[in-house]
Structure formats: structure tokens, C-alpha cells
VOGU-3710 file (C-alpha; in Angstrom, 3 decimals, decimal comma):
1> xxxxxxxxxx> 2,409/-3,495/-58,541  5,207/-5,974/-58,858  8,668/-4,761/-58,576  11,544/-6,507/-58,877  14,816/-5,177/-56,466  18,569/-6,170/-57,820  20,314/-7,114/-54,536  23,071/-8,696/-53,300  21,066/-11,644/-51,223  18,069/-13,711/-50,703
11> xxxxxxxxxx> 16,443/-11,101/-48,228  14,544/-7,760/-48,842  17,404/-6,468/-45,868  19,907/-7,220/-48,256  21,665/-4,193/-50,499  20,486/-3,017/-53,796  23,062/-4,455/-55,908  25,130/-1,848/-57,916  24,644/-3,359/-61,539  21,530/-4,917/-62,853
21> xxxxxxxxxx> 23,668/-7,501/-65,198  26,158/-8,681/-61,981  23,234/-8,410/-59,114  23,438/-11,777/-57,426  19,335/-11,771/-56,736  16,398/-10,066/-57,721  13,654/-10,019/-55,284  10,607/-9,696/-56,448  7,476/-8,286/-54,794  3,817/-7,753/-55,482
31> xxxxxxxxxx> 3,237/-4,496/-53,201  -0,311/-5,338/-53,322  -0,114/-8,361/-51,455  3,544/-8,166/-49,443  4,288/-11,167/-50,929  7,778/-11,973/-52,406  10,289/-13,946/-53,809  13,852/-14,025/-54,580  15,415/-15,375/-57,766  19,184/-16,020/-58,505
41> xxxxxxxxxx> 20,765/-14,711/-61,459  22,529/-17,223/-63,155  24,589/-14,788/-65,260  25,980/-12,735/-62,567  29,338/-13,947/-62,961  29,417/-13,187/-67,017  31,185/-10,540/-68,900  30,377/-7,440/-70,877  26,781/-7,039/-72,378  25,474/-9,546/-69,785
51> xxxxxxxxxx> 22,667/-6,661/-68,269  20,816/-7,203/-71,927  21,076/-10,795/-71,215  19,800/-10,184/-67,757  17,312/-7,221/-68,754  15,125/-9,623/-71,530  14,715/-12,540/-68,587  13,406/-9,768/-66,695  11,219/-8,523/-68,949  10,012/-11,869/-69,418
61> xxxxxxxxxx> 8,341/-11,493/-65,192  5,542/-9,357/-65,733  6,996/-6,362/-63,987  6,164/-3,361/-63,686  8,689/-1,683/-62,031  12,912/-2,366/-61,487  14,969/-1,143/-58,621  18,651/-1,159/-59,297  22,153/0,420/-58,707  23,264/0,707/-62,134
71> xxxxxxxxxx> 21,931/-0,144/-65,574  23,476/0,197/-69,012  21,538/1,891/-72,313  21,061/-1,048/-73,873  19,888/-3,302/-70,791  17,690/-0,076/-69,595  16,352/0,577/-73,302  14,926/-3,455/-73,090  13,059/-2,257/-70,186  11,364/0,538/-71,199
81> xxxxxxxxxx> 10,401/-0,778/-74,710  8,968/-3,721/-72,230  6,613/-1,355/-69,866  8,896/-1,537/-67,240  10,115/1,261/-64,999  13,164/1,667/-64,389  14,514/3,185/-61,267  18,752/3,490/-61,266  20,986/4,554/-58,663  19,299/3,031/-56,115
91> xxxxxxxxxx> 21,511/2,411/-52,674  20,958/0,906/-49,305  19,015/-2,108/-48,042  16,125/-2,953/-50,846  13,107/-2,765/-48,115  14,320/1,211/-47,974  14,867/1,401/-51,674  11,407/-0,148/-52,119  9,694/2,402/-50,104  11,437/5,270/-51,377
101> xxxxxx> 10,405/3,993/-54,823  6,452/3,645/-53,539  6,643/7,217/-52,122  7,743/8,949/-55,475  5,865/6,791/-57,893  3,212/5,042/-55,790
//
């Protein structure tokens, strides 16, 4: 599975960020493997209706799965209609977010 964590830095210790559009990062990781990266969003600094921006680069990953701290309608509406779930108010360091996540849909 490949999830991808909105966080506020490079590392999976770092916070789940508390809107998908503003998150500094996204770290991605294939759970299969334990592998990961991190990738900066370049919009974070933009203003209203930037988490549809942010949600149709996403979809763009092959995801299957999004942790985050806050998502609008239209941004979270992108992400179903694109396969993806979506798990929302999401808090803490992203490792612990990640495996809550992989306990309740796993």
C-alpha cells in the first residue's frame, strides 16, 4: 500500500500537518517495502482553494491511501473520485498516525 502522510518536515517523526493544502511535506511510503520518501509542497504558502490544487498533484502519485489533519470538500471529493482514501483528523508524529491508520484499515 502506498500512503502518503501531510507533515510538517522531511522525517516520518515529524507531525501530521493540520491542512492538506498548507502541509509543508508529504511523505510518502510503500508499507510493503518500508521504503519512503518525502516531497515538498510547493503551494504551501498559497491562499484559499489551494488543497484542490494540492489534492489533483496528489492524485497524480498512485496512492492509495492519505493521512492528514484537515481536508476541505472539494480537495477531499478529488480524492475519493481518484481511489484514494482519505483519512482526516489525523494528529501526532506521522510514524504513529501511520500505524494507527494500518491497524484500522490494514
Amino acid at each position: 500500500m502506498r500512503v502518503a502522510i501531510a507533515t510538517d518536515g522531511e522525517e516520518r517523526s515529524s507531525n501530521v500537518a493540520e491542512d492538506i493544502g498548507h502541509a509543508p511535506f508529504f511523505i510518502v511510503v510503500d508499507t510493503d517495502t518500508n521504503e519512503c520518501f518525502s516531497i515538498r509542497n510547493e503551494h504551501a504558502g498559497g491562499s484559499h482553494g489551494i488543497g484542490m490544487t494540492v489534492a489533483k498533484e496528489l492524485s497524480s502519485l498512485n496512492l492509495d491511501a492519505i493521512i492528514v489533519g484537515g481536508i476541505g470538500p472539494h480537495g477531499y471529493k478529488i480524492l475519493i473520485q481518484a481511489g484514494i482514501t482519505v483519512a482526516s483528523d489525523e494528529e501526532g508524529p506521522a510514524e504513529k498516525a501511520l500505524e494507527a491508520f494500518l491497524r484500522r484499515h490494514g
